[in-house]
PDB file of N, CA, C and O in Angstrom:
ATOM      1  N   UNK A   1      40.033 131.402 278.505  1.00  0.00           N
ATOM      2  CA  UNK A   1      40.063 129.958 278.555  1.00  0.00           C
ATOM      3  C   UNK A   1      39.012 129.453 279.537  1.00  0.00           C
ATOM      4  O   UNK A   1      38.009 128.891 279.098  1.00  0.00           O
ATOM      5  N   UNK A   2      39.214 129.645 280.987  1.00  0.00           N
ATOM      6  CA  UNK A   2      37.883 129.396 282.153  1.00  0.00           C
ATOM      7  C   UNK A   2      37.655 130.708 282.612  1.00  0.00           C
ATOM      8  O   UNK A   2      38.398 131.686 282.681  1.00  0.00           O
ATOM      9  N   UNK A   3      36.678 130.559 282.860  1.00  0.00           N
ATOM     10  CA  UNK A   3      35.868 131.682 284.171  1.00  0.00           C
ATOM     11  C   UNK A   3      35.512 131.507 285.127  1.00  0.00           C
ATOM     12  O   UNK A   3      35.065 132.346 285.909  1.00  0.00           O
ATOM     13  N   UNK A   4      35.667 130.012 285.335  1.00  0.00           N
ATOM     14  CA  UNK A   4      35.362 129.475 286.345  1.00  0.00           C
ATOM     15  C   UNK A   4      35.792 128.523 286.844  1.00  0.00           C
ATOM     16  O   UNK A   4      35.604 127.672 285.976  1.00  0.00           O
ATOM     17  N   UNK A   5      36.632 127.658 288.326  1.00  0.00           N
ATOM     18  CA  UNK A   5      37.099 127.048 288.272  1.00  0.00           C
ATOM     19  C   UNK A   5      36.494 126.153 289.669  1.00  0.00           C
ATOM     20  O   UNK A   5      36.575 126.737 290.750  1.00  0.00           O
ATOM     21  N   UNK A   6      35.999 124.992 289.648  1.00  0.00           N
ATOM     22  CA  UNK A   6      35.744 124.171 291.126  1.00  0.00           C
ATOM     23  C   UNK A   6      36.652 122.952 291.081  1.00  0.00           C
ATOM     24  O   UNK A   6      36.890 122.146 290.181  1.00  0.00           O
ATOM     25  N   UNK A   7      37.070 123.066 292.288  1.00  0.00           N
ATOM     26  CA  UNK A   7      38.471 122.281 292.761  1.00  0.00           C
ATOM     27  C   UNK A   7      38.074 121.755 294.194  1.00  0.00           C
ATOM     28  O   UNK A   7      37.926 122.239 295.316  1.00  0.00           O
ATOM     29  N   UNK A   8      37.960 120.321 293.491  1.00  0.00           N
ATOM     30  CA  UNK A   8      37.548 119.346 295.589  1.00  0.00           C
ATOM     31  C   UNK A   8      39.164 119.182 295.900  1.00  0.00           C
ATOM     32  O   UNK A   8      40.115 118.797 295.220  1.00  0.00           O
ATOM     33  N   UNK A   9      39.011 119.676 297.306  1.00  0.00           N
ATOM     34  CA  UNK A   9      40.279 119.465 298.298  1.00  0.00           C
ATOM     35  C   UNK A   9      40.036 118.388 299.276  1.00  0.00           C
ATOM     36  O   UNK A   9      38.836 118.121 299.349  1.00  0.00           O
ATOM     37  N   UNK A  10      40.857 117.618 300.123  1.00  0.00           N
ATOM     38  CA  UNK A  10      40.431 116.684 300.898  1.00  0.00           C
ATOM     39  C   UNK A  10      41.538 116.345 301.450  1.00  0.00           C
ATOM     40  O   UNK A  10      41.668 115.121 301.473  1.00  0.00           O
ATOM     41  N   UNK A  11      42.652 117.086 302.043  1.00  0.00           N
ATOM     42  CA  UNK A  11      43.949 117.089 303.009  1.00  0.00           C
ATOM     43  C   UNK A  11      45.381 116.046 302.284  1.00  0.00           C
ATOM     44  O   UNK A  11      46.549 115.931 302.656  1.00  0.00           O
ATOM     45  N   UNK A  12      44.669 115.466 301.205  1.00  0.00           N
ATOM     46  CA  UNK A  12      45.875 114.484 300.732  1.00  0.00           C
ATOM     47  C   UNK A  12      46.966 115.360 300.136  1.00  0.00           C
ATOM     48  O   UNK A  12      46.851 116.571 299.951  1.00  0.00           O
ATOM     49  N   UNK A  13      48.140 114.552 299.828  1.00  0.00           N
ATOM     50  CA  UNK A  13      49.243 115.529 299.200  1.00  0.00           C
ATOM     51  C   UNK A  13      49.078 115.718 297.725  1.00  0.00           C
ATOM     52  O   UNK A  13      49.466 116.579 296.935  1.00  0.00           O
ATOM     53  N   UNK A  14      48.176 114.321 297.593  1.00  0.00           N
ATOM     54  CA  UNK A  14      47.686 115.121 296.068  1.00  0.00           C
ATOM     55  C   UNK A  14      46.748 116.374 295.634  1.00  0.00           C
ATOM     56  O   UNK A  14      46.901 117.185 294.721  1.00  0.00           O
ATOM     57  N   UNK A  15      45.730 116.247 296.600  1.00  0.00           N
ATOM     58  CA  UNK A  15      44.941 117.694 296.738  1.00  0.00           C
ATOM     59  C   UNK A  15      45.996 118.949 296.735  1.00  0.00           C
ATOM     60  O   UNK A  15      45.586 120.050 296.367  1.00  0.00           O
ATOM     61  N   UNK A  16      47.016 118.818 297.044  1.00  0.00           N
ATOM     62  CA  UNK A  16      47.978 119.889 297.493  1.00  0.00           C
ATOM     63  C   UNK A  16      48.500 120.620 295.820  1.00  0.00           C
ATOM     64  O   UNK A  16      48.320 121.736 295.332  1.00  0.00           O
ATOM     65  N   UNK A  17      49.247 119.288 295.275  1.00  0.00           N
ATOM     66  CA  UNK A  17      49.046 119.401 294.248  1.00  0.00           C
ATOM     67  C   UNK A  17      47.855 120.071 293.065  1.00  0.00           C
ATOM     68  O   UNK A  17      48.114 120.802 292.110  1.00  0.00           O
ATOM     69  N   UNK A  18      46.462 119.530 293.511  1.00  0.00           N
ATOM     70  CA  UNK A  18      46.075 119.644 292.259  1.00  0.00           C
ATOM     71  C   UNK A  18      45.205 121.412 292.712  1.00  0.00           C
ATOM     72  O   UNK A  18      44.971 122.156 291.760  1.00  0.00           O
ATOM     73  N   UNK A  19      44.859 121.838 293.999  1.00  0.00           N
ATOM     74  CA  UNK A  19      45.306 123.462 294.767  1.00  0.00           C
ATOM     75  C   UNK A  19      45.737 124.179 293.623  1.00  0.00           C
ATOM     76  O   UNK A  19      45.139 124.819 292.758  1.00  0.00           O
ATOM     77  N   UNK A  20      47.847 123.702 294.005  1.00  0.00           N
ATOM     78  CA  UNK A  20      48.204 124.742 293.305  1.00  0.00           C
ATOM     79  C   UNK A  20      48.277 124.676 291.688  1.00  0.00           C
ATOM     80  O   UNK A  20      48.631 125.727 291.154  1.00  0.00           O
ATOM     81  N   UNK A  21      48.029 123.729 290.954  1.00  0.00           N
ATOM     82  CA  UNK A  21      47.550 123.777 289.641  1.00  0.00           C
ATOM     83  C   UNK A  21      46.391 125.318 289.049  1.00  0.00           C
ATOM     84  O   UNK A  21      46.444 126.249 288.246  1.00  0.00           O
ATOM     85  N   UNK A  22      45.520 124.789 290.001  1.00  0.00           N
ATOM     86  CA  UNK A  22      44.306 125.200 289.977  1.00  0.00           C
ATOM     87  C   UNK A  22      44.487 126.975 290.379  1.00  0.00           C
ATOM     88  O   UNK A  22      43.800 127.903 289.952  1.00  0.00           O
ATOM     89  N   UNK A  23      45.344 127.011 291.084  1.00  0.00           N
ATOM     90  CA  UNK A  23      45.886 129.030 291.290  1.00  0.00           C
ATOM     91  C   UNK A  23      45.991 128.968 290.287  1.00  0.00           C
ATOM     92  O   UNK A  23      45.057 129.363 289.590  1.00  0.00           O
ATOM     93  N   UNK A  24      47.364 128.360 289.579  1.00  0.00           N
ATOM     94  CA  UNK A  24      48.148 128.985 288.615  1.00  0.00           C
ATOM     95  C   UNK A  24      47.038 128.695 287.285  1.00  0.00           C
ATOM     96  O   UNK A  24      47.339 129.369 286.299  1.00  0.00           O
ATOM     97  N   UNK A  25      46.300 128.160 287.172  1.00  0.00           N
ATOM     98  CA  UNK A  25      45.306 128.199 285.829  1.00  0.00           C
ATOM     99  C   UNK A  25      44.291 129.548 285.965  1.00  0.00           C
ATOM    100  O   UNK A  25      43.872 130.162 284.984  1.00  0.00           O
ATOM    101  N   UNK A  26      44.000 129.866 287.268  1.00  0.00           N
ATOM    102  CA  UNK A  26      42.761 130.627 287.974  1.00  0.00           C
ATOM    103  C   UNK A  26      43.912 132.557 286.975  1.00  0.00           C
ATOM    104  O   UNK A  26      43.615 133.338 286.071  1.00  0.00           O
ATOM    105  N   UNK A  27      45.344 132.370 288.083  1.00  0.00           N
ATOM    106  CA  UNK A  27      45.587 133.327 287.751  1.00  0.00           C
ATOM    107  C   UNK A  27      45.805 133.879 286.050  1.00  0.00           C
ATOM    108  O   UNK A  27      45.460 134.950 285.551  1.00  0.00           O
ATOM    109  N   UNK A  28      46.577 132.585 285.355  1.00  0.00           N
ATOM    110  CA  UNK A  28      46.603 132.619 283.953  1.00  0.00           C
ATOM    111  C   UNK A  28      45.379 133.137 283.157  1.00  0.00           C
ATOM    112  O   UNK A  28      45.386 133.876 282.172  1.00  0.00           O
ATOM    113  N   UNK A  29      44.541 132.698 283.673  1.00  0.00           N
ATOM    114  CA  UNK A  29      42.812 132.853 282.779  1.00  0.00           C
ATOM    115  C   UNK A  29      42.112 134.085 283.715  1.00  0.00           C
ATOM    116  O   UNK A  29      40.894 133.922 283.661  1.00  0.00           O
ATOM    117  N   UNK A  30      42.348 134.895 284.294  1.00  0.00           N
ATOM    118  CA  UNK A  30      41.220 135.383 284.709  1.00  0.00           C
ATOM    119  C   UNK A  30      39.885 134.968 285.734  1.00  0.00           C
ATOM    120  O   UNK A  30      38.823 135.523 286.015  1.00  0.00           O
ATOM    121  N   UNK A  31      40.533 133.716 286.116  1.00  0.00           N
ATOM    122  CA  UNK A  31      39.196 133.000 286.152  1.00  0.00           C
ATOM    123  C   UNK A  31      38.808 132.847 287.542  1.00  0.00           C
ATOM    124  O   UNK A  31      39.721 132.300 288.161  1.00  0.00           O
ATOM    125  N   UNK A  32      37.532 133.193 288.474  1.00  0.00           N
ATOM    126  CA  UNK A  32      37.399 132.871 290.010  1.00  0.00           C
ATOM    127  C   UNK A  32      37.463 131.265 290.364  1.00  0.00           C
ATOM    128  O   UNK A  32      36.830 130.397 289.764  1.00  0.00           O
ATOM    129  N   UNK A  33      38.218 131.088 291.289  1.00  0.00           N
ATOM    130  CA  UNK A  33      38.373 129.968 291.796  1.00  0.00           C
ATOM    131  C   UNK A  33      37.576 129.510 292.931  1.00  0.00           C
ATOM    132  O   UNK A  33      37.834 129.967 294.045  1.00  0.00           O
ATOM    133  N   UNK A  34      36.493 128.528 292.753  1.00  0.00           N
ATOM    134  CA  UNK A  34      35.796 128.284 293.840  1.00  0.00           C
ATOM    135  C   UNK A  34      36.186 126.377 294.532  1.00  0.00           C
ATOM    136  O   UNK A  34      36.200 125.403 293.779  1.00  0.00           O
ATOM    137  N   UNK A  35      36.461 126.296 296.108  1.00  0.00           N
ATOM    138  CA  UNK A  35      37.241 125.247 296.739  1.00  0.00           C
ATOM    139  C   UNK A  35      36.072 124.343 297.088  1.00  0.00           C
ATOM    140  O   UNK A  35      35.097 125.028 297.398  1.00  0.00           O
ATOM    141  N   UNK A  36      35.888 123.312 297.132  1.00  0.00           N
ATOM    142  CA  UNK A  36      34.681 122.104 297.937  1.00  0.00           C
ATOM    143  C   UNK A  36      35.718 121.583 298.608  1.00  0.00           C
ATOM    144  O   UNK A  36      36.630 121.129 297.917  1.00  0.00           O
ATOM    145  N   UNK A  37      35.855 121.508 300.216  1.00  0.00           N
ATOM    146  CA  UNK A  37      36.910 120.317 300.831  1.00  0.00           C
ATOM    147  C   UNK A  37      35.664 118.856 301.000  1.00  0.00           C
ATOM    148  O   UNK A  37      34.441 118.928 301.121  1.00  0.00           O
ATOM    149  N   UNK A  38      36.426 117.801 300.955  1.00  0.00           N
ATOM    150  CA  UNK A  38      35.876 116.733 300.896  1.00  0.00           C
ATOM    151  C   UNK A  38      35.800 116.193 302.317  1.00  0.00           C
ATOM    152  O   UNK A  38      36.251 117.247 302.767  1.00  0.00           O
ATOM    153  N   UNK A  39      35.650 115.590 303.214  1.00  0.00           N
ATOM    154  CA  UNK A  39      35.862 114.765 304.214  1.00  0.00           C
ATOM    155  C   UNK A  39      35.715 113.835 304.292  1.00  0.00           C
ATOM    156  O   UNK A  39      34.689 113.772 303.615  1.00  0.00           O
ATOM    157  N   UNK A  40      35.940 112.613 304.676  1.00  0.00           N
ATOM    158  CA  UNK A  40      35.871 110.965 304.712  1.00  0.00           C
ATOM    159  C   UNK A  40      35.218 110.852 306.427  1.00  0.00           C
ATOM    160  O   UNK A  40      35.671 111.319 307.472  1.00  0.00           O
ATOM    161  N   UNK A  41      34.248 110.204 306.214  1.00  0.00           N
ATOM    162  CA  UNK A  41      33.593 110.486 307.918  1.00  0.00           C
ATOM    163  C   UNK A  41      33.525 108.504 308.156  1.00  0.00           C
ATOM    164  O   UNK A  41      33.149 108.105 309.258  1.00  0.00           O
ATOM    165  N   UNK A  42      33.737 107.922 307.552  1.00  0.00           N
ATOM    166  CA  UNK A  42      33.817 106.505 307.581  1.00  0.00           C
ATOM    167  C   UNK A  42      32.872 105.916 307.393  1.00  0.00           C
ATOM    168  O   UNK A  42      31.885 106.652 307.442  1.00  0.00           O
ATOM    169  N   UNK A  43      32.610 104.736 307.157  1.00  0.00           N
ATOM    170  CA  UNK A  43      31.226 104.190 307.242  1.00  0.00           C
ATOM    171  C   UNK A  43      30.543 104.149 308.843  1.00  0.00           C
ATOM    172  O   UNK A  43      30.872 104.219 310.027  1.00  0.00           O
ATOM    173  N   UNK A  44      29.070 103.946 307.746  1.00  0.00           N
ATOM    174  CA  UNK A  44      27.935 104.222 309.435  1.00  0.00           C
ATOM    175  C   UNK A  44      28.013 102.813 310.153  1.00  0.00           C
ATOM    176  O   UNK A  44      27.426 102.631 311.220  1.00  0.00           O
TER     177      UNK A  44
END
């Protein structure tokens, strides 16, 4: 199904959520899971 999987994280509880989605698809398929965390640095 994937082989590949990129998943932005960014500390919310939905990130938490959409994490462990993203295992359980990674482990189902075979597939390497690669993470981007996001950060919010505010405006300049």
């Amino acid at each position: 199904m994937f082989s590949k999987i990129l998943v932005s994280i960014d500390n919310s509880q939905m990130s938490t959520q959409v994490f462990e989605r993203a295992v359980f698809l990674a482990k189902c398929s075979g597939a390497s899971l690669m993470l981007l965390h996001v950060k919010y640095v505010g405006s300049w």
